[in-house]
C-alpha positions in Angstrom: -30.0 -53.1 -36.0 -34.2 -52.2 -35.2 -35.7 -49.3 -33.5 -37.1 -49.1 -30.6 -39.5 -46.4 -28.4 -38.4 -44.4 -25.8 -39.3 -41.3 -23.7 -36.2 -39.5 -25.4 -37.1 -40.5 -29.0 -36.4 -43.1 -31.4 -33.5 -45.2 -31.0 -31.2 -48.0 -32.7 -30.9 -50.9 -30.9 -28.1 -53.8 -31.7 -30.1 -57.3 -32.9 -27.9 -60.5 -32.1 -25.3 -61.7 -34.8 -26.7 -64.8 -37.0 -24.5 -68.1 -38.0 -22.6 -66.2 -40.7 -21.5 -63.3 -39.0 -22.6 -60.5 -40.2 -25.2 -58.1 -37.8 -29.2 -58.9 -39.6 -30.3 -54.8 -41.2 -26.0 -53.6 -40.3 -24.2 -52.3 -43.0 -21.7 -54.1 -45.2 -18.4 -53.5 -46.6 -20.0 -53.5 -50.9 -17.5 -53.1 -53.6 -18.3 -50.4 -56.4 -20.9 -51.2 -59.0 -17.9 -52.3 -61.5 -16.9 -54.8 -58.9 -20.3 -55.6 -57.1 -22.0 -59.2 -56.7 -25.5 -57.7 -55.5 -26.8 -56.3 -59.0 -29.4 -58.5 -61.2 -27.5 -61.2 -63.2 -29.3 -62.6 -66.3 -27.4 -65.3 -68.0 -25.1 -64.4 -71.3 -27.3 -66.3 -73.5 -30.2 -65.1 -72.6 -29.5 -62.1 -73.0 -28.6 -62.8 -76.7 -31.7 -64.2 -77.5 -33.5 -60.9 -75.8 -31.8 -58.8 -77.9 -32.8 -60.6 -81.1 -36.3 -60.2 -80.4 -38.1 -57.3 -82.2 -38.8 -54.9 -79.6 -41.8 -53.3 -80.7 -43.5 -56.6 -81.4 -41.9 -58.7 -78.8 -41.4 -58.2 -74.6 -38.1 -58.8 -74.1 -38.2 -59.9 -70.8 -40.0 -63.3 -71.3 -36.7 -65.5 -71.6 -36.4 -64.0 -67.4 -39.3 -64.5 -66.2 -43.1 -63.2 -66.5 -43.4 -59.2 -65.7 -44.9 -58.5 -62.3 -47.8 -55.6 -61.8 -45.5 -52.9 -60.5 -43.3 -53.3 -63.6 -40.2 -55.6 -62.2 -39.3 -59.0 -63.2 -40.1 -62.3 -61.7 -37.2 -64.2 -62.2 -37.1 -67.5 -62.6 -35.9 -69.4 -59.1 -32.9 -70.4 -60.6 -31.9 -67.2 -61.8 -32.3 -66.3 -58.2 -30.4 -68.5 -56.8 -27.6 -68.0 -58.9 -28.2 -63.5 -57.2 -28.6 -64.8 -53.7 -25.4 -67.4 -54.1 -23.4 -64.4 -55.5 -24.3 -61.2 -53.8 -24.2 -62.4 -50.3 -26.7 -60.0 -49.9 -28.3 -59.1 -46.2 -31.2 -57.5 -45.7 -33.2 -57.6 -42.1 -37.0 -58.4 -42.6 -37.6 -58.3 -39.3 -35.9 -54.2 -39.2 -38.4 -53.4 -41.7 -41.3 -55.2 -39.8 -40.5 -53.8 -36.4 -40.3 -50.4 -37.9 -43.5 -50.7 -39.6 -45.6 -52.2 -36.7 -44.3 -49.5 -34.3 -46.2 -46.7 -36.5 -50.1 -46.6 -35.7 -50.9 -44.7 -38.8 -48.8 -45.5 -41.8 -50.5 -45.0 -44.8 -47.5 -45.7 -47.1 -46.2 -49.0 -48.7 -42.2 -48.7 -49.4 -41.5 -46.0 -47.1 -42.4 -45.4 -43.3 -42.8 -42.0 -41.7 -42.8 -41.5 -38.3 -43.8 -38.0 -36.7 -40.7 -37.4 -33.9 -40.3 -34.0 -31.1 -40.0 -31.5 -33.5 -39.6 -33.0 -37.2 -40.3 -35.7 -39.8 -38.6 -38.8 -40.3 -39.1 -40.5 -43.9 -37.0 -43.8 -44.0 -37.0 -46.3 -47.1 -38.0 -49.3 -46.8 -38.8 -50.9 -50.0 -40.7 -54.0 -50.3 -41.0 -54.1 -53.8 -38.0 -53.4 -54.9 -34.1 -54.7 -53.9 -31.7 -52.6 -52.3 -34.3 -49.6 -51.6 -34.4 -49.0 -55.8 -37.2 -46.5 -57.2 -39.7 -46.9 -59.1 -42.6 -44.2 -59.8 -44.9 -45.4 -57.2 -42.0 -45.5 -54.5 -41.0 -41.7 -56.1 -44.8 -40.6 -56.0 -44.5 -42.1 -51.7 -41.7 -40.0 -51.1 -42.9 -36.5 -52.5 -46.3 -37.1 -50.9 -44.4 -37.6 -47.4 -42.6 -34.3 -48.4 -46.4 -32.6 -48.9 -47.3 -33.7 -45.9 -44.1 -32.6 -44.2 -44.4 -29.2 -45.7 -47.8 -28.4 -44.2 -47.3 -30.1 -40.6 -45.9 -28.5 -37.5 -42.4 -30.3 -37.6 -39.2 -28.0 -38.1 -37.2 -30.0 -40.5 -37.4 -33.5 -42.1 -34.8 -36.4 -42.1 -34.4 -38.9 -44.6 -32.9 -42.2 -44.1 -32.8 -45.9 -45.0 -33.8 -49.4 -43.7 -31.3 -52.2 -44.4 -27.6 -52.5 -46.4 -28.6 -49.8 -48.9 -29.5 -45.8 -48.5 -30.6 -46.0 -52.5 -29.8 -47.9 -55.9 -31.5 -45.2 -58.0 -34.2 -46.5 -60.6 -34.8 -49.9 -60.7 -33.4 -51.5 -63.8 -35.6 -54.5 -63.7 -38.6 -51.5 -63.5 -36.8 -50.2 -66.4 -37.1 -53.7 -68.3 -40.3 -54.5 -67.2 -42.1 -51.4 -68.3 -40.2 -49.9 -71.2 -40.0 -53.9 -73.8 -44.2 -53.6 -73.4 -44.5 -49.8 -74.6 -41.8 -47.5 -74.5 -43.4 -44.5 -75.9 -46.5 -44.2 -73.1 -44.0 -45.3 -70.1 -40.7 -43.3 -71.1 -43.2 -40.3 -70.4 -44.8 -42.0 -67.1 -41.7 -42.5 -65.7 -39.6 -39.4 -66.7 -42.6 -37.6 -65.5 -42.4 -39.1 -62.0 -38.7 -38.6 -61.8 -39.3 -34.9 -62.5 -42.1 -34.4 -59.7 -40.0 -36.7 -57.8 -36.4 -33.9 -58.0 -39.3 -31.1 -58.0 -40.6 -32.2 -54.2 -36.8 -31.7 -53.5 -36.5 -28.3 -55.1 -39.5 -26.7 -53.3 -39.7 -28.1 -50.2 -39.0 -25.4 -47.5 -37.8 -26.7 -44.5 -34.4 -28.0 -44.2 -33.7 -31.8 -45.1 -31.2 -33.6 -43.6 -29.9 -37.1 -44.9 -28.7 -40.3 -42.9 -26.3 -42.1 -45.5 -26.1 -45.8 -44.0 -25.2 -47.4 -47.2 -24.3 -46.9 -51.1 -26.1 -44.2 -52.6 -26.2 -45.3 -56.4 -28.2 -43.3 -59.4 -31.2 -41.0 -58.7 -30.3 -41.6 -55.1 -27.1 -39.8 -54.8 -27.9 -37.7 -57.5 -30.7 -35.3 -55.0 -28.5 -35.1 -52.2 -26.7 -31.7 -53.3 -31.1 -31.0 -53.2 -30.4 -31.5 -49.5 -29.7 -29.5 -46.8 -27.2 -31.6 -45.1 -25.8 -34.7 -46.2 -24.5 -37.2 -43.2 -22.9 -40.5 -44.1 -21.3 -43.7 -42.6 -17.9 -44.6 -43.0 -19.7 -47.8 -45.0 -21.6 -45.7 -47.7 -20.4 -44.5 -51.2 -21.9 -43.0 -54.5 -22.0 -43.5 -57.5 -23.8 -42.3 -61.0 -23.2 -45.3 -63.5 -25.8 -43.6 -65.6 -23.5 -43.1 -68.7 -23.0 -46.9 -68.8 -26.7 -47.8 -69.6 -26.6 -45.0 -72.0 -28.9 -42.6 -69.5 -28.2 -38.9 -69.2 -27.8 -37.5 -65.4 -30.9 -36.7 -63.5 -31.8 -35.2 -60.1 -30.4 -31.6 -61.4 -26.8 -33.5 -60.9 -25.9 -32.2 -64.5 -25.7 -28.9 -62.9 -25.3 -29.4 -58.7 -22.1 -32.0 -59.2 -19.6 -29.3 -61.4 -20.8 -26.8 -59.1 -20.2 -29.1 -56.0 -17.6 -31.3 -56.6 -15.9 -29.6 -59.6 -16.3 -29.8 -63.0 -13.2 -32.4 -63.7 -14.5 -34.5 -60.8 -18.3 -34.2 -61.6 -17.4 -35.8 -65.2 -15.9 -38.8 -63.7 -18.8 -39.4 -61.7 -21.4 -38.6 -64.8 -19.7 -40.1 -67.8 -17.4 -42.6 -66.2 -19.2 -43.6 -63.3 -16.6 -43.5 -60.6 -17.2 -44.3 -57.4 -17.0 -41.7 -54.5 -16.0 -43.2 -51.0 -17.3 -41.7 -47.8 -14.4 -39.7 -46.9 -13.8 -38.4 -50.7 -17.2 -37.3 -50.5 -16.8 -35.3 -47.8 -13.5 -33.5 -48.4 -15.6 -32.6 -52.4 -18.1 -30.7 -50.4 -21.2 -33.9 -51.1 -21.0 -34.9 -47.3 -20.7 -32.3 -44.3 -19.6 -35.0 -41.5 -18.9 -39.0 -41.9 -19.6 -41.2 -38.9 -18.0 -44.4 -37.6 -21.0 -47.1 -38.6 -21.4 -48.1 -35.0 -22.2 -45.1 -33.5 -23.8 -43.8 -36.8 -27.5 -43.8 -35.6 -27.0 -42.0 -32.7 -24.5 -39.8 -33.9 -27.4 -38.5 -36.4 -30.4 -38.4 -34.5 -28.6 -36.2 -31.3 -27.4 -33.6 -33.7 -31.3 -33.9 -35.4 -32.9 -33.6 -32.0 -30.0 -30.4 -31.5 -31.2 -28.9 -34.9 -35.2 -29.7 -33.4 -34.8 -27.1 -30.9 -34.3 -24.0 -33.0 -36.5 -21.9 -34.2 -39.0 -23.5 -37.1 -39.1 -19.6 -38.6 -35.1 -19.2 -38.5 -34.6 -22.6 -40.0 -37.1 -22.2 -43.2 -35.9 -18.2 -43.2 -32.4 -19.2 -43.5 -32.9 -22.0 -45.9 -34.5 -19.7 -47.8 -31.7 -17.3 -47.9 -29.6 -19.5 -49.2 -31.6 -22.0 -51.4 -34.3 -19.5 -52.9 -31.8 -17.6 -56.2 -31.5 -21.4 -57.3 -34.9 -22.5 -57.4 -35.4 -21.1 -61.2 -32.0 -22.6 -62.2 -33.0 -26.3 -60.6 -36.8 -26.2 -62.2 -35.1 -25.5 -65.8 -32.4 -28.1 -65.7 -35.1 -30.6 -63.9 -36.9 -30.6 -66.8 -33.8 -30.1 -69.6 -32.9 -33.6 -67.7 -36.1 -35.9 -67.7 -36.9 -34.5 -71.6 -33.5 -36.4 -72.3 -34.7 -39.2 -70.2 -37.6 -39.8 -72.6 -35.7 -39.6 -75.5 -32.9 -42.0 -74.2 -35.4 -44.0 -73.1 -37.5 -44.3 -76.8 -34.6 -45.9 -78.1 -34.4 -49.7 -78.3 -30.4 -49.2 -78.2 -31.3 -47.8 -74.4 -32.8 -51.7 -73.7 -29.5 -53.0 -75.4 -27.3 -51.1 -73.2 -29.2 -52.1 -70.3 -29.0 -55.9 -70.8 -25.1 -55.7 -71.2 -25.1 -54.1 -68.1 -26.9 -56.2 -66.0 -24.8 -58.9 -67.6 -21.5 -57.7 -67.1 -22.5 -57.2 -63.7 -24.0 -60.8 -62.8 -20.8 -63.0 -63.7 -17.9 -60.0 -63.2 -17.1 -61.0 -59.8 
């Protein structure tokens, strides 16, 4: 799918099927994170050699590949062929490109924002990161569109995705990269980030609404309760494997998922990292509506453009009604949650954990 201009707005536009038969930027059917082919896959011995390595003294990321500027791994090629071979992942270059050459002013590098007939729209659209991951630079993008959003004339914002994925949460290869060099100094950077990152959420006055295209994994479904409403495809799911890479829950999802989705429920999804289809999302409370994925686009954007036309005071008044006695609550756990981020993330067991997983992920297929 790509966008296109019109005199009614921005629209979705079908792009011609390639050779192996699945639609270039459309959504596709992705297993859960237990059962997925599209995470990082770093060969068993490898991985046993890393951990060997005296962390403190050592980088443990040199048997992958050397560390790249923004933090991530540069893989060797063969290591990425054996990801590309596996996943079967499909992304659409040429979505993100015709987004990004139809905006005459964007001043942002993994996200695009596009100023619509009454409100905001932030898509990700990460090029420096698979599956539209986060890192703290893509964080810091997204609450500086928020700012911005906050203080222009537009009546609500809406958040979506370009490509296969809505979110994976924080990069683990971000994770790798940054915290084997100097895990004291960048356990702070980054829990910091995450916190202003959940904090833009908190505060931000007008309503948000969310386009769910694909999985929302991590940090990334861990904010939408932060959300306004919530609208997904009947391709998307969540999922918060956080407990599995020994990392405590973040985006205030400690406190929004019990009160959500239950507390019996909300445990499954924070300690045992089950996944949450569509549909079961919606009938929990996490989701207001589910679309079929081929009328998904449009489905979202007519009920935005409905939502356009109300009053900007009513919308903010009545958000405020109903957010503002929480605000206190969120701040405090915000910050509860990244301080256990940094701790968790201090430990050289933390870097352990995190090589299994990406292991057992790569060759579980």
């Amino acid at each position: 799918m790509t966008y296109r201009s019109t005199p009614g707005g921005l629209q979705f536009v079908s792009v011609r099927k390639p050779h192996n038969g699945l639609q270039n930027g459309d959504l596709v059917d992705t297993p859960p994170f237990g059962d997925t082919t599209g995470a990082h896959k770093i060969p068993t011995d490898t991985v046993d050699q890393m951990l060997e390595l005296n962390v403190s003294k050592t980088p443990l990321v040199n048997e992958l590949g050397p560390t790249l500027s923004n933090g991530g791994i540069n893989l060797h090629s063969s290591v990425k062929r054996k990801m590309v071979e596996d996943k079967g992942y499909v992304f659409d270059k040429r979505l993100r490109y015709s987004v990004r050459q139809n905006e005459s002013n964007c001043r942002f590098r993994d996200i695009v924002v596009r100023k619509e007939d009454g409100f905001t729209h932030v898509l990700l659209s990460s090029q420096t990161s698979d599956n539209n991951a986060l890192t703290p630079e893509i964080m810091k993008e997204v609450s500086r569109a928020l700012g911005n959003a906050a203080a222009d004339d537009s009546k609500l914002l809406l958040l979506s995705a370009v490509g296969s994925y809505f979110c994976s949460g924080v990069d683990p290869s971000y994770l790798i990269g940054r915290l084997s060099t100097d895990r004291r100094k960048e356990s702070s950077r980054i829990a910091e980030a995450i916190r202003d990152f959940v904090k833009a959420f908190i505060h931000f006055k007008k309503p948000i609404v969310v386009a769910i295209n694909g999985p929302a994994l991590g940090l990334g479904a861990s904010v939408l309760p932060l959300c306004d409403i919530v609208w997904a495809s009947e391709k998307a799911w969540f999922q918060t494997p956080s407990a599995s890479i020994r990392l405590t829950p973040a985006g205030c999802s400690s406190y929004t998922f019990p009160q959500i989705l239950g507390v019996a429920l909300a445990n499954e999804m924070l300690l045992c990292g089950r996944k949450l289809t569509a549909q079961e999302a919606c009938s929990r409370g996490l989701v207001s509506q589910v679309f079929w994925p081929t009328t998904f686009s449009q489905e979202v954007m007519l009920r935005v453009k409905e939502m356009a036309n109300c009053s900007a005071v009513v919308l903010e008044e009545s958000k405020c009604l109903v957010r503002s006695f929480l605000k206190s609550v969120l701040e405090e756990v915000n910050e509860r949650e990244c301080q256990m981020l940094k701790q968790m993330w201090s430990s050289t067991k933390f870097l352990e954990s995190l090589f299994t997983y990406l292991q057992e992920k790569v060759y579980d297929v």
